[in-house]
C-alpha positions in Angstrom: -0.7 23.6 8.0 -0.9 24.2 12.0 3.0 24.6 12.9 2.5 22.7 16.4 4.5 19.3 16.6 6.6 18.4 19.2 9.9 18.0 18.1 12.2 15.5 19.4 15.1 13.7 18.6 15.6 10.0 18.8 18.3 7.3 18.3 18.8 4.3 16.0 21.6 4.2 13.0 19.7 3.1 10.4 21.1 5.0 7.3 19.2 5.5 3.9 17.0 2.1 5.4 15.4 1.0 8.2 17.5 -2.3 9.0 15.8 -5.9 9.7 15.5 -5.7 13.3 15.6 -2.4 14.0 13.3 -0.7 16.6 10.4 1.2 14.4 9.3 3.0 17.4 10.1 4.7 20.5 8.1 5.6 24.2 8.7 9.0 25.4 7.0 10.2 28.4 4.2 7.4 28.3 3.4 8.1 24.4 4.4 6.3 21.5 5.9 7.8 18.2 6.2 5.7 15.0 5.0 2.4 14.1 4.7 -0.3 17.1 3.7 -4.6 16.2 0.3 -5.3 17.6 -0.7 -8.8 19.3 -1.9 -10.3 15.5 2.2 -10.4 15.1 4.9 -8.5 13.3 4.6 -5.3 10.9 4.7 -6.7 7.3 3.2 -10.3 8.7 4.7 -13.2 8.2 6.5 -15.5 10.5 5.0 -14.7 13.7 1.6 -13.4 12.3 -1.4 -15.4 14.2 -4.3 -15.4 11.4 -2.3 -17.5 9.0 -4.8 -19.4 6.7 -3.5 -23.7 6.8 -6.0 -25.1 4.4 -9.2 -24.6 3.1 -12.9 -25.7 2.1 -10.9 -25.8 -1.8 -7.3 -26.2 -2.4 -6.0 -25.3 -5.7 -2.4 -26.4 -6.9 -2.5 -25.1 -10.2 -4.4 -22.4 -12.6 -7.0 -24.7 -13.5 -7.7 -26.3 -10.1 -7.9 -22.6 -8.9 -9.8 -21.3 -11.6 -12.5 -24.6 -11.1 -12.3 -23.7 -7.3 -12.8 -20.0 -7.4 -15.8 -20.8 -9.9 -17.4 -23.1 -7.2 -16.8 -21.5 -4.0 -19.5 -20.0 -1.5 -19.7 -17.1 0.9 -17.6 -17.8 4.0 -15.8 -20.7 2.1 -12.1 -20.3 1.7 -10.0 -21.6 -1.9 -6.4 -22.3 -0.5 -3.3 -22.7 -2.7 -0.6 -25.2 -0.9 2.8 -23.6 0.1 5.8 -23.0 -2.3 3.4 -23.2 -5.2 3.6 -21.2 -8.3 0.8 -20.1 -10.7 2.2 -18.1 -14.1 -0.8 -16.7 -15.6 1.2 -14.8 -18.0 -0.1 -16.6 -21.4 -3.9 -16.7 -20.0 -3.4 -12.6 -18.8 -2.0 -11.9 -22.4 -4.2 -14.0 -24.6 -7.6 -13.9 -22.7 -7.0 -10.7 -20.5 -7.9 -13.3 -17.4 -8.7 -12.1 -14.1 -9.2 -14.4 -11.0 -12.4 -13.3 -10.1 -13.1 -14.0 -5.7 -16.9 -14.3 -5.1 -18.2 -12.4 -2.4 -17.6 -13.6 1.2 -14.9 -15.6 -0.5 -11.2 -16.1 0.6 -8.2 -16.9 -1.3 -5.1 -17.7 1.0 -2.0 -18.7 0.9 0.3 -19.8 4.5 3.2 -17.0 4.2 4.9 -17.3 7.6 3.7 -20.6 8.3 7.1 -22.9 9.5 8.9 -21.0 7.3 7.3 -20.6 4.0 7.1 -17.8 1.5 3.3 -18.6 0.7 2.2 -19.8 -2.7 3.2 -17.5 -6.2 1.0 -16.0 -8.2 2.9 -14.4 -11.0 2.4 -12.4 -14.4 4.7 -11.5 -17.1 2.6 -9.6 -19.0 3.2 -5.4 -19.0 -1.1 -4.6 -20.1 -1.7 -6.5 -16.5 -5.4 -5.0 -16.4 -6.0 -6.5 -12.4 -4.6 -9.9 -11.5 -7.3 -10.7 -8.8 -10.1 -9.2 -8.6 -12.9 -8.8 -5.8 -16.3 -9.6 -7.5 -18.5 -8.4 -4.5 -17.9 -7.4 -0.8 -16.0 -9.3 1.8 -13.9 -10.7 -0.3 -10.3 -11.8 2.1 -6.6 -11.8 -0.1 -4.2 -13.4 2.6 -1.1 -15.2 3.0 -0.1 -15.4 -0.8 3.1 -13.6 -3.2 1.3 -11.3 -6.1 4.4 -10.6 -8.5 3.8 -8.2 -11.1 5.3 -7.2 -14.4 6.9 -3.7 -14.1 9.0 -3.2 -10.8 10.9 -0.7 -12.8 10.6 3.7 -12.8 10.9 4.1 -16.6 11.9 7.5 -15.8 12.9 7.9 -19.7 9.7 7.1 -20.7 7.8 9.7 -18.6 10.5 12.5 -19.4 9.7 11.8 -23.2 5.9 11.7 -22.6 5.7 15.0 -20.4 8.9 17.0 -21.3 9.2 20.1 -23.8 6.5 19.8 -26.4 3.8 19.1 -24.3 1.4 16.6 -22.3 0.9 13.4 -24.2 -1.1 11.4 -22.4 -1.6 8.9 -25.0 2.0 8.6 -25.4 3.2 8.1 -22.1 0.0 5.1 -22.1 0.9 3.6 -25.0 3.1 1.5 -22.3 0.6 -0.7 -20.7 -0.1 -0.2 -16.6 -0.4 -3.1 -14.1 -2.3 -3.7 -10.9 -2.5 -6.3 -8.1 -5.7 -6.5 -6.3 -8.8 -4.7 -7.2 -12.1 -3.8 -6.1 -15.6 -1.5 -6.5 -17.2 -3.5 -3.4 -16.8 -2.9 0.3 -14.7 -4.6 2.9 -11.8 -5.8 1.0 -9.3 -7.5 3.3 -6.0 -7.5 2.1 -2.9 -9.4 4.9 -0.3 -11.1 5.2 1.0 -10.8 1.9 4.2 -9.8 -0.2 2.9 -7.9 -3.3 5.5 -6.0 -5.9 6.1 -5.1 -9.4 3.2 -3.6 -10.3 3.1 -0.3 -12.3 -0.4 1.4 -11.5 -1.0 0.0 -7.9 -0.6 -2.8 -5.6 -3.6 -2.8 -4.3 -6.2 -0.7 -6.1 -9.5 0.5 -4.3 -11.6 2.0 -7.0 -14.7 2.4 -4.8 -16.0 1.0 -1.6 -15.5 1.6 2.1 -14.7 -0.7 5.2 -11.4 -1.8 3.5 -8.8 -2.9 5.3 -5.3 -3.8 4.2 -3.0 -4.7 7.1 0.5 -6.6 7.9 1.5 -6.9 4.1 5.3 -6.5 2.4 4.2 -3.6 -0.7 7.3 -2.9 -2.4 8.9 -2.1 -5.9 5.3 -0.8 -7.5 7.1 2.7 -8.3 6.5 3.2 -12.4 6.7 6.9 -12.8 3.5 9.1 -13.1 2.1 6.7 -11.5 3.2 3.7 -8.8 1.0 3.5 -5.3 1.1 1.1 -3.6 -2.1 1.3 -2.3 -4.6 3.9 -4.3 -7.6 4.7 -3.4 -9.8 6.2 -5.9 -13.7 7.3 -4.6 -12.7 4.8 -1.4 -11.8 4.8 2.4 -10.1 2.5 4.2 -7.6 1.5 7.2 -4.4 1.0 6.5 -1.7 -0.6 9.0 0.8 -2.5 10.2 2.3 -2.7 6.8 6.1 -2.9 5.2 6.4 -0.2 2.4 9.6 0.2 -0.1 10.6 0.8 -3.5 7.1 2.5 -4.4 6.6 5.9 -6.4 3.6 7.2 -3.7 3.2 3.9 -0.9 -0.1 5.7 -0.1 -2.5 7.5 -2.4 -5.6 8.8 -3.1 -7.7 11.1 -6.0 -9.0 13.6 -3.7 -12.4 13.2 -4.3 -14.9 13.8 -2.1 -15.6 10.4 -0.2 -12.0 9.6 -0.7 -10.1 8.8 2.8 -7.6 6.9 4.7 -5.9 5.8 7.9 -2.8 4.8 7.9 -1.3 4.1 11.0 1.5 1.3 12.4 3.4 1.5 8.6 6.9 1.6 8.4 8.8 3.0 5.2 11.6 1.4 4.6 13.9 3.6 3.1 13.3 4.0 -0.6 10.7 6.0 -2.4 10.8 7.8 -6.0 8.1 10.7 -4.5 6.6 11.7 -1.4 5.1 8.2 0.5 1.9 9.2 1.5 -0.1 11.3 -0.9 -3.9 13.2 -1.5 -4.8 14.7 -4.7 -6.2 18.0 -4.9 -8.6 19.6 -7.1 -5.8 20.9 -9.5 -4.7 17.4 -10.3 -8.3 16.8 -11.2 -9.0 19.6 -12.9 -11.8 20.2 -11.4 -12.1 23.5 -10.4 -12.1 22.9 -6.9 -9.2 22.3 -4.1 -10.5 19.5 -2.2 -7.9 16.9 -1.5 -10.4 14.1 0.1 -12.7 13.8 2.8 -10.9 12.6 6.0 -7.5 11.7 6.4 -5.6 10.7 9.6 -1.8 9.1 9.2 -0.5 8.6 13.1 2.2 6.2 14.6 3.6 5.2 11.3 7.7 5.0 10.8 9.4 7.1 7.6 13.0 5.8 6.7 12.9 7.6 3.8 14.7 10.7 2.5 11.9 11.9 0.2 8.8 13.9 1.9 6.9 11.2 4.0 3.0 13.2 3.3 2.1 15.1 0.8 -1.6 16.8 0.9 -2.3 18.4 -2.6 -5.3 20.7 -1.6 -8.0 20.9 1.5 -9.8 18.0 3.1 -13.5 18.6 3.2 -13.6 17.5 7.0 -9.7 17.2 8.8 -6.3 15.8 8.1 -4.7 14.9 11.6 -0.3 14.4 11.3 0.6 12.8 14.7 2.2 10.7 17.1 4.4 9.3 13.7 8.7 9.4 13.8 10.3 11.1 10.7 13.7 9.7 10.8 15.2 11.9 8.3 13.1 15.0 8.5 14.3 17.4 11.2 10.8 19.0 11.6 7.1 19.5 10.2 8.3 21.8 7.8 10.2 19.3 5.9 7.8 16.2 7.4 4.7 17.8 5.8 3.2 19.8 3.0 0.1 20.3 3.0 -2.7 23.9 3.6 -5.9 24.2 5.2 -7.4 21.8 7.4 -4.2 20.0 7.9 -2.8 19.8 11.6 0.7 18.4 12.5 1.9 17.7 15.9 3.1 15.6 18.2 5.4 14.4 15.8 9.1 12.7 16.5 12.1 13.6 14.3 15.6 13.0 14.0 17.8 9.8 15.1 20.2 11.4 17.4 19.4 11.0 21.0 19.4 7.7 23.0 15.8 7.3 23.8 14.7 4.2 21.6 12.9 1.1 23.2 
């Protein structure tokens, strides 16, 4: 890890959280450190977020409607479910192991933000929550809707029996069925404006593809231990930003693989966080044999309110990881900010909340 970030120190009394309100960025001789809104709106979307989806070419209003309107729709077409609407598919998930499958080119939206509303509910109950919504083939848009999942909770008994003296049980520790939001093995995958918690694997879970994109989104409470992201990347890439993270194991994570790759920039962790935030597998987690932790990874201009270590690179990046330009509120330097090895530079980094220079 190259030692060379600036260090400075920067007001704002925000405690163990970053408050409602509170500035998530600061200007300091022309540059900006930590996470700063862009013109589509507000960090985390909602009210105030300009792509918010008002109707569609299909309008769902309950599970069958919606599964008769995903079933029909085109490329470019988009299935809308009214505000304020909820859709248990709890029974269906359990019984039938359904999945709300989005066609290619096909988006599924909901109006969070618009004149005040939450944005339409899609809930499940059930723990073995294979995927809820699942991109069937590239370009597929989530947007504007509530994905509520079954396990906001740590379980922190559960992985100390599976994992403690005696040794690894795997199947133990599985025997506990895992949970995720969105999923996809296509390209493109837009992900906004949305409030998605309680799931136990991932939020948002890119198994392969590139080009995905998953901006101005609430993630929060997806923190099962061993295993909680709330977005994971597995042989993916994508841009992440603009987002609201809290109450996840790893907010940010990825297997390492070669391919495997993110930015993050513009996020702002809230406060709480069981592990590190923003994490890379290495080769040893794999078992491999190798150490590569990834392809390319840059995380810059993104706000951590929590205690815990904000990034976390378990092994070497084929190509670069860049640390910069982000504001680590309760990390007095890189050495507490970062840990990481080879091929991973920090600087240019703000920490601290104790001088008056916040705008």
């Amino acid at each position: 890890m190259t030692p060379c970030s600036l260090i400075l120190t920067l007001s704002g009394i925000l405690g163990l959280s970053i408050a409602p309100g509170a500035p998530t960025y600061a200007e300091i001789d022309g540059a900006v450190y930590g996470a700063k809104p862009n013109e589509q709106g507000p960090i985390g979307g909602g009210a105030g977020y300009t792509r918010i989806v008002t109707k569609g070419d299909l309008t769902a209003t309950d599970l069958d409607t919606l599964l008769e309107a995903l079933a029909q729709a085109k490329a470019g077409q988009t299935v809308f479910i009214p505000a304020e609407t909820t859709i248990d598919l709890t029974a269906r998930i359990y019984i039938e192991q359904l999945v709300l499958e989005i066609p290619e080119g096909v988006t599924l939206a909901g109006n969070r933000g618009h004149r005040g509303s939450a944005g339409a509910l899609l809930t499940s109950d059930a723990l073995k929550t294979p995927v809820m919504i699942r991109a069937a083939g590239p370009d597929v848009r989530v947007t504007g809707l509530r994905l509520q999942g079954p396990n906001p909770k740590r379980y922190l008994d559960h992985h100390r029996r599976s994992f403690g003296p005696g040794g690894d049980r795997h199947s133990y520790y599985y025997k506990l069925p895992t949970s995720d939001g969105i999923g996809t093995k296509h390209d493109r995958l837009e992900v906004d404006n949305c409030d998605i918690s309680g799931f136990s694997h991932a939020g948002v879970d890119l198994n392969l593809g590139a080009g995905h994109h998953i901006h101005h989104n609430h993630i929060h409470h997806c923190q099962y231990q061993g295993l909680g992201y709330g977005v994971c990347h597995g042989t993916a890439s994508s841009l992440v930003e603009f987002n609201h993270f809290n109450w996840n194991r790893h907010s940010l994570a990825g297997t390492g693989r070669p391919g495997v790759g993110y930015v993050a920039r513009h996020n702002v962790e809230l406060g709480v966080s069981l592990s590190h935030c923003f994490d890379m597998h290495g080769g040893r987690d794999r078992k491999d044999g190798t150490d590569i932790a990834g392809t390319s990874i840059e995380i810059y201009n993104n706000t951590f309110g929590a205690p815990q270590t904000p990034v976390v690179i378990r092994g070497v990046p084929q190509e670069t990881c860049d640390v910069h330009h982000n504001w680590f509120v309760k990390h007095s330097g890189p050495a507490q900010a970062v840990r990481a090895s080879e091929k991973t530079r920090v600087f240019d980094n703000a920490y601290g909340t104790d001088q008056p220079s916040m705008k």
